[in-house]
C-alpha angles and dihedrals in degrees: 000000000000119000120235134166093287101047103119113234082243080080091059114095106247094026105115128171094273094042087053093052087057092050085043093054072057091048101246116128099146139037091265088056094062088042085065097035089098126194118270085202155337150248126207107222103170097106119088112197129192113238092248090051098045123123122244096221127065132008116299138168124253126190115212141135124251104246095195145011116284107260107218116205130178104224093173151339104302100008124087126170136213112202130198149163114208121187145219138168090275109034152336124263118212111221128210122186110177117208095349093107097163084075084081081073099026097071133069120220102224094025121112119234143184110236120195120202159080113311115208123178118225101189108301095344129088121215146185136193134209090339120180103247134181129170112274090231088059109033118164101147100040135054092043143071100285121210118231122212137229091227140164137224113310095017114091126201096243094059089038087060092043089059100041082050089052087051097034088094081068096062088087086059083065108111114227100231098174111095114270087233089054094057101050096047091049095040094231124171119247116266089255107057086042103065090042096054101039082060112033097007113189089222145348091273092051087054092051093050088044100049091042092066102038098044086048090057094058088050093046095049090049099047088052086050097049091051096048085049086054101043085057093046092052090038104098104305109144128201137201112274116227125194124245109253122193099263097219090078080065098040095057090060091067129098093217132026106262128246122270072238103053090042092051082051092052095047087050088054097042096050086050091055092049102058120074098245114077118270112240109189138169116202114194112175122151125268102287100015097123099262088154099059086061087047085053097042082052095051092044090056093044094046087037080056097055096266149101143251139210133208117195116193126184098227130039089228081061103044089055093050093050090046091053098050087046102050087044091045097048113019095086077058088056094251104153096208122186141183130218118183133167093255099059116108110269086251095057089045090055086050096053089043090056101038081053092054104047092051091251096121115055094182134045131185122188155126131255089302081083090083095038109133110268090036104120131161127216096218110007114188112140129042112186109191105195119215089011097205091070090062122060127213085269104058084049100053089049093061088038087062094061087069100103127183088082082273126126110233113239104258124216112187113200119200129165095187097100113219136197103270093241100049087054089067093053098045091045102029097148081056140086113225131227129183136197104204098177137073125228107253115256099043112144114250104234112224107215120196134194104221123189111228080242080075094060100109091042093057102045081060079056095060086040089064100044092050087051095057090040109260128130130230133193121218109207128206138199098216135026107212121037107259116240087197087061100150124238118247103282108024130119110245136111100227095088125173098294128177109255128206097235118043086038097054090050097055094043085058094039106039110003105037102011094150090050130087103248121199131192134207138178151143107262080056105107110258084263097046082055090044089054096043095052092046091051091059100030077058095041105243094121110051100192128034126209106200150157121229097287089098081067097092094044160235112207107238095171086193090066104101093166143052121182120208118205126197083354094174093073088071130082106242098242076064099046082049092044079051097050095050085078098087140044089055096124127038100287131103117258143214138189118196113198102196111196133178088185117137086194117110085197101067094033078061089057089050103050089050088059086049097049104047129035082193098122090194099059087044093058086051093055091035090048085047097054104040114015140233104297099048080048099066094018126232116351084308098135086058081240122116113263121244108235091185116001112103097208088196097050103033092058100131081047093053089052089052092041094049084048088055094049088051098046092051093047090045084055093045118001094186100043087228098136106100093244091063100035087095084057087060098041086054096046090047085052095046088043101049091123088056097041095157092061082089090058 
């Protein structure tokens, strides 16, 4: 039966149940799936080496004959090995396949095949383990440009690239939706050719053509959208207006004199507040560079106008931190400032409704239970949403609606991921965007460190020292619960053998620190285990804290002097950074130590950058370069939609020519109604559904 967009994977021979529940953790659960599951990368497998020229570095393929029959032993419960010498005119290669028994039956003796692999030399001899491998007279896999994915525990790349090749034929059944006129003008490849090529592409040019379109597409579609979700925010909406103050009532409130940077900010904002349409404004400023104190001087002019203010936090830890600087910032100034979080009694939460209601609280600070149902202002003029990428347009917009009046809120948007200036624009592209570029004085420089496994023991002396002169450090994981899919050496899976909470956390108290007071933190603890576990150490009483990466957005413990980062090469650098910005927040000075096992130059590279620089913008730009938008933000987080293939750091020139193509359109025909570019709205409306009143 002939594959088309709809055929589940199921259909597809070697999908079970359990395989397709795997796909299924990726999101792919048909053939069109796989069609927009795009490489992450590529190898280039055209040259064919012999065993004795070989490189030592990087995967390659060798051609050479079995001499013999595989040989299969058991060395243990749960690892078997399959052994083999394979031979050319100038050597013999020595082959390891761990757990894969049914190679014993697999290989013929006598028969040439094209083995693709790292090659190591052990003395004289030359081995390779687990290589991909496939007859010379049927390659597929080998002898072309080879896409690599982008997988999860249990799928390999080998049998990802399998199925994308079976659904490939379906890629003609792929409407063009970009005008016709565009494409031309802009000299962009069919559909068609495009998804073949940006998977198996017959040659380098091929893949250029390929990614070019459809990386100009993504741009295209998002550009229309942006401009759709501007033209809403200019149509009509009117805001509060609040009046100009003299902002050094404010500034004698605070206990330092603020930035050049930070005053510039609060004259933006107050200059926002002032005019009648709602103020829309991103603030990025770097971990510690005073982005509160703008959220505050926001909230004082609101409350100072009649109104009131909001502050939504992504975490409750956070929304209490934020309500206690805030109490102790503006009450002398008679702001009445409250909190309201998921966790209060349902009695404290009915006070705080009510307070809320009846205009007796100014200032509120909470979490997502802000726009609970029941939660409603007297007066509402200012939200302020605190670390944006974690809510999305649509929470936004929910608070927003609580405005009342028939008035927008004034909206203030904090982030400390900083982020490239111009991809700003485009995230946030129904924002205007602020940024503090300077530090306070006085803050602490944070020494980071790449430290080899062989230091261990080195660095938990290290700890050791800090704890005896009465310091705190926090110990960061990748995962929370050892993985019983960990892969063996050798094998292709991306559930490596990471450090897990846990288990971690158990042998530090019993083995490594045993006479120090050892806490744990993650992200399956219920919301008051977490709370515990954060004000033990915030008091002290833990000395070292054994966490995931919820600390990330973070609480402020001014003692903690180190932060230890294991298998750090498994996160993207903006959230190192995010990490490292929990210390050097008191007097004392600060250390992050970044621990890797990684063979990958690449990623020691990455490393060493973060070492080297504290400067959060050019670590967003190499962090941009190396993963991409969407990691960057992770998962659909920012409500926008998520770039599969256009580097917004690197396409650049293409992002200026996309965004001209979008104007000129719209210019043509602002509402798409004209039936050739019907097929442009429906995309937009489908890469928008989390936005879905854009189109009001």
């Amino acid at each position: 039966m002939p594959v088309t967009h709809g055929t589940p994977l199921t259909d597809f021979p070697g999908v079970g149940e359990a395989r397709a529940k795997k796909l299924e953790k990726l999101g792919l659960t048909t053939a069109g799936d796989l069609l927009a599951w795009y490489p992450r990368d590529y190898e280039d497998r055209r040259k064919v080496y012999t065993i004795a020229q070989a490189p030592l570095e990087g995967r390659v393929c060798i051609a050479a004959m079995a001499a013999e029959h595989p040989r299969l032993s058991r060395v243990r419960k749960g690892l078997e090995l399959v052994q083999i010498k394979v031979v050319d005119d100038t050597g013999a290669l020595h082959l390891t396949f761990f757990n894969q028994s049914y190679l014993e039956r697999a290989i013929q003796a006598g028969e040439e095949y094209i083995f693709f692999g790292g090659v190591e030399a052990q003395g004289r001899r030359r081995t390779m383990v687990n290589p991909i491998f496939e007859r010379a007279d049927k390659q597929s896999f080998t002898g072309r440009i080879m896409p690599v994915y982008r997988l999860t525990a249990g799928i390999s790349n080998h049998m990802l690239a399998s199925l994308v090749r079976q659904a490939l034929p379906c890629a003609e059944e792929i409407p063009e939706t970009l005008p016709q006129h565009i494409r031309q003008a802009h000299r962009l490849a069919a559909m068609e050719f495009s998804v073949k090529n940006i998977h198996f592409p017959e040659n380098e040019e091929a893949l250029a053509l390929a990614r070019r379109r459809l990386a100009f597409e993504e741009l295209f579609y998002l550009a229309v959208g942006l401009s759709f979700l501007k033209d809403r925010r200019d149509r009509g909406e009117t805001g509060l207006s609040i009046p100009l103050r003299p902002p050094e009532e404010f500034l004698a409130l605070l206990p330092f004199a603020p930035t050049q940077a930070q005053r510039r900010v609060m004259e933006e904002t107050a200059a926002d507040m002032a005019s009648s349409r709602p103020m829309n404004r991103l603030v990025q400023g770097d971990v510690g560079s005073g982005k509160t104190a703008v959220a505050a001087y926001a909230g004082w002019l609101c409350v100072k106008g009649g109104c009131q203010a909001a502050l939504m936090a992504p975490t409750e830890v956070l929304a209490e931190q934020h309500f206690r600087s805030l109490s102790a910032l503006l009450a002398p100034a008679g702001v009445r400032v409250g909190l309201l979080t998921g966790s209060m009694t349902a009695a404290e939460k009915k006070k705080a409704r009510t307070a809320l209601a009846e205009g007796e609280i100014d200032f509120v600070v909470g979490t997502h239970a802000l726009i609970s149902e029941g939660v409603a202002f007297r007066r509402l003029a200012l939200i302020v949403a605190d670390e944006q990428h974690r809510f999305g347009v649509a929470q936004r917009a929910a608070l927003a609606a609580k405005g009342g009046e028939g008035s927008a809120p004034h909206v203030l948007v904090m982030s400390a991921t900083p982020i490239p200036r111009t991809l700003a624009l485009i995230i946030y592209g129904d924002l205007d965007v602020s940024v503090i570029d300077q530090l306070p004085p006085g803050r602490v420089p944070i020494a980071t460190y790449v430290v080899r496994e062989d230091k261990r023991q080195r660095m938990y002396g290290f700890v050791r020292r800090q704890a005896a002169e009465g310091r705190q450090a926090y110990i960061i994981c990748p995962a929370v619960e050892d993985n019983p899919d960990a892969a063996l050496p050798g094998e292709e899976s991306p559930a490596l053998n990471l450090k897990a909470v846990k288990t971690y956390a158990e042998k530090l108290r019993q083995e490594v620190f045993p006479d120090l007071r050892v806490g744990i933190l993650h992200g399956k603890m219920k919301p008051k285990e977490k709370e515990a576990a954060m004000a033990a150490f915030s008091s002290g009483q833990t000395q070292v804290l054994v966490a995931t990466t919820v600390v990330e957005v973070g609480v402020d413990v001014p003692n903690a002097s180190l932060i230890i980062i294991e298998n750090a090469d498994r996160f993207g650098l903006s959230q190192l950074h995010q990490l490292r910005g929990r210390v050097g927040r008191g007097q004392h000075p600060s250390h992050c130590v970044l621990i890797t096992a990684t063979r990958s130059l690449e990623a020691m590279e990455r490393l060493r950058t973060l070492a080297s620089t504290t400067d959060g913008f050019k670590i967003a730009e190499e962090d941009l370069k190396a993963r991409g938008p969407g990691d960057f933000f992770g998962n659909r987080q920012h409500g926008l939609p998520q770039m599969k293939l256009a580097d917004l750091a690197g396409d650049m020139r293409l992002l200026s020519e996309a965004q001209e193509a979008a104007k000129e359109l719209l210019e043509r025909d602002p509402q798409l109604s004209a039936p050739e570019d019907r097929p442009v709205l429906d995309r937009v409306r489908r890469l928008f559904a989390d936005t879905p009143d854009i189109f009001n």
